[in-house]
C-alpha positions in Angstrom: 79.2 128.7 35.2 82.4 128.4 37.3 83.7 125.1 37.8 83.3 122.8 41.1 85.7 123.3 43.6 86.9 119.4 43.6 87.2 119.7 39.7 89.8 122.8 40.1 91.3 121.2 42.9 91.8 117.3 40.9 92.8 119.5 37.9 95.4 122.0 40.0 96.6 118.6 41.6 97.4 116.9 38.1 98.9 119.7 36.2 101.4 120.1 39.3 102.3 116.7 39.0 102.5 116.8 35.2 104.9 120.0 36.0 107.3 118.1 38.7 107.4 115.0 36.9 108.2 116.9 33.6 110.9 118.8 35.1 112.2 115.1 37.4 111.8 113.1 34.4 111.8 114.9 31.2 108.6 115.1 29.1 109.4 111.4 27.1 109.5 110.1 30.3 106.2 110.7 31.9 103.5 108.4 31.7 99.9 108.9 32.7 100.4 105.9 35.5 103.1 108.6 37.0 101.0 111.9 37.0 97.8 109.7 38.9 100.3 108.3 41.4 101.6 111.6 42.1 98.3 113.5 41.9 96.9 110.8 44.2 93.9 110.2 41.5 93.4 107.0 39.8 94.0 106.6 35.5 90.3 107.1 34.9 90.3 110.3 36.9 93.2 111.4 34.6 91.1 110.8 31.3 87.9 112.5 32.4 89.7 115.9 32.1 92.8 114.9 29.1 93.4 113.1 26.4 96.7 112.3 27.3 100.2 114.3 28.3 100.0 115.9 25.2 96.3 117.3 25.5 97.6 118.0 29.2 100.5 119.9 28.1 98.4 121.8 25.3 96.6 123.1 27.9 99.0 124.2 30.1 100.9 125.7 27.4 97.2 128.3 26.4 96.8 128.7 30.2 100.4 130.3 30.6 100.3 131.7 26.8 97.2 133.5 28.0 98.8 134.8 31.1 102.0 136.0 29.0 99.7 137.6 26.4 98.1 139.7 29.3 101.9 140.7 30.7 103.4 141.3 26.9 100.1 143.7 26.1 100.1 145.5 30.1 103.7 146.2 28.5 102.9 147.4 25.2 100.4 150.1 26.5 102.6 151.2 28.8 105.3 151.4 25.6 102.0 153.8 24.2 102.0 156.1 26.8 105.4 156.8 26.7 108.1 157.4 23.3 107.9 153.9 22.2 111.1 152.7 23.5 111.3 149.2 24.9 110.6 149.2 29.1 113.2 149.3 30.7 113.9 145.9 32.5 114.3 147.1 35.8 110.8 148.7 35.6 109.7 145.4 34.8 111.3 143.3 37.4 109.5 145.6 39.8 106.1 145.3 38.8 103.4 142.7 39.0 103.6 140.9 35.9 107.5 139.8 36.7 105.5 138.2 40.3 103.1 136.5 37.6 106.1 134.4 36.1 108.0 133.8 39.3 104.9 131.9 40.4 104.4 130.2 37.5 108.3 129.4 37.3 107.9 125.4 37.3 105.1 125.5 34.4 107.6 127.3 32.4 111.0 125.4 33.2 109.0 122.3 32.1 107.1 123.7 29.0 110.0 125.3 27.6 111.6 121.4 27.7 109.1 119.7 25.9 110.2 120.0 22.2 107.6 117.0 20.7 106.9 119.7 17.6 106.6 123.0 16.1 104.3 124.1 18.5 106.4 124.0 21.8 106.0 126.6 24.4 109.1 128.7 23.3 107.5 128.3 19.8 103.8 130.2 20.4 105.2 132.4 22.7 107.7 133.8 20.2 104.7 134.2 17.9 102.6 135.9 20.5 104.9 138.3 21.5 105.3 139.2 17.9 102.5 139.0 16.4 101.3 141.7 19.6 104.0 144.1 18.7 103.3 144.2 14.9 99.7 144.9 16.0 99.9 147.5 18.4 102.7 149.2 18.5 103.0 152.1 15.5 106.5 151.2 14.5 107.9 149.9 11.5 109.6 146.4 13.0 111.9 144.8 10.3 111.7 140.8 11.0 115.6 141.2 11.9 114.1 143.6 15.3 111.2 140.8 16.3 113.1 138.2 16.0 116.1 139.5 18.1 113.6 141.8 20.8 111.2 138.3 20.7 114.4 136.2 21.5 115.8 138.6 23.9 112.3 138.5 25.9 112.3 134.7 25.7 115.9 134.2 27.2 115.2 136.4 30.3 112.5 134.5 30.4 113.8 131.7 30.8 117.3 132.4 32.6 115.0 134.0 35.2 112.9 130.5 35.2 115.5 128.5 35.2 118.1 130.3 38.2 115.1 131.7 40.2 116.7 135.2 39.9 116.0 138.4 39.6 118.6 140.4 38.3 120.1 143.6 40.2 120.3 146.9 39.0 123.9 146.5 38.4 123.0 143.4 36.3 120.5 145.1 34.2 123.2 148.2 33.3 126.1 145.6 32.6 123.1 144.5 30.4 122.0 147.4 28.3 125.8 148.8 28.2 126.7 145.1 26.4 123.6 145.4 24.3 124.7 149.0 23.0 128.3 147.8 22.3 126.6 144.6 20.1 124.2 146.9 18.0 126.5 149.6 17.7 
């Protein structure tokens, strides 16, 4: 059964506060007093859906985790259909799943600040993407290529987040022609 409309709407209203006070504040700095004032609901309100922040921001985390894990595994078939090489980023700054993060763009710039343990955003993502490549894709990864592919995923993702960007064409070949120089 789909939730009530004023239930999506209070919750929609408190997460985007959580999200702009996160990204005002800092994480430490946000109190449940400030995300009711600025969701215009009162404490109690607050409570009848989280915990607390940190309930709040676990939550956010699996709903943006789960929208990640849906553009990480639209990537990896399309990786299947082709000669396993990684996609190239301009194909993916032109498709739908690079919209998906631009709209979600606050969510991430204040998940990827909290840090309160090993389970931040940056964390879990890392593992998702990883844990998705070792378990679809036929190719003998050493840890050395996840961690660096996993990394390099993680920093566009957030340098896009974080300058509301999307790189050029010219950007991306400056790009690739520094990554061959590196590896080589």
């Amino acid at each position: 059964m789909a939730e009530d409309l004023r239930v999506q709407r209070t919750k929609r209203a408190i997460k985007t506060a959580f999200v702009k006070l996160v990204n005002e504040k800092g994480f430490a700095n946000v109190t449940i007093k400030g995300i009711a004032e600025k969701a215009i609901i009162n404490r109690q309100t607050f409570y009848n859906y989280y915990q607390d922040k940190y309930d709040l921001a676990e939550q956010l985390n699996d709903e943006l985790l789960a929208i990640f894990k849906g553009i990480i595994c639209h990537r990896i078939q399309s990786l299947q259909n082709e000669d396993h090489s990684l996609p190239l980023l301009s194909d993916f700054y032109k498709s739908k799943d690079f919209a998906e993060i631009l709209a979600a763009r606050e969510a991430i710039l204040a998940l990827l600040s909290i840090q309160y343990d090993q389970n931040s955003f940056k964390n879990r993502l890392q593992e998702l993407f990883i844990t998705i490549i070792q378990d679809q894709l036929p190719i003998n990864f050493t840890n050395l290529d996840i961690s660096i592919i996993g990394n390099f995923y993680i920093d566009m993702i957030s340098f896009i987040a974080k300058n509301n960007v999307q790189p050029t064409e010219q950007d991306l070949a400056e790009l690739r022609k520094l990554i061959s120089l590196i590896i080589q």
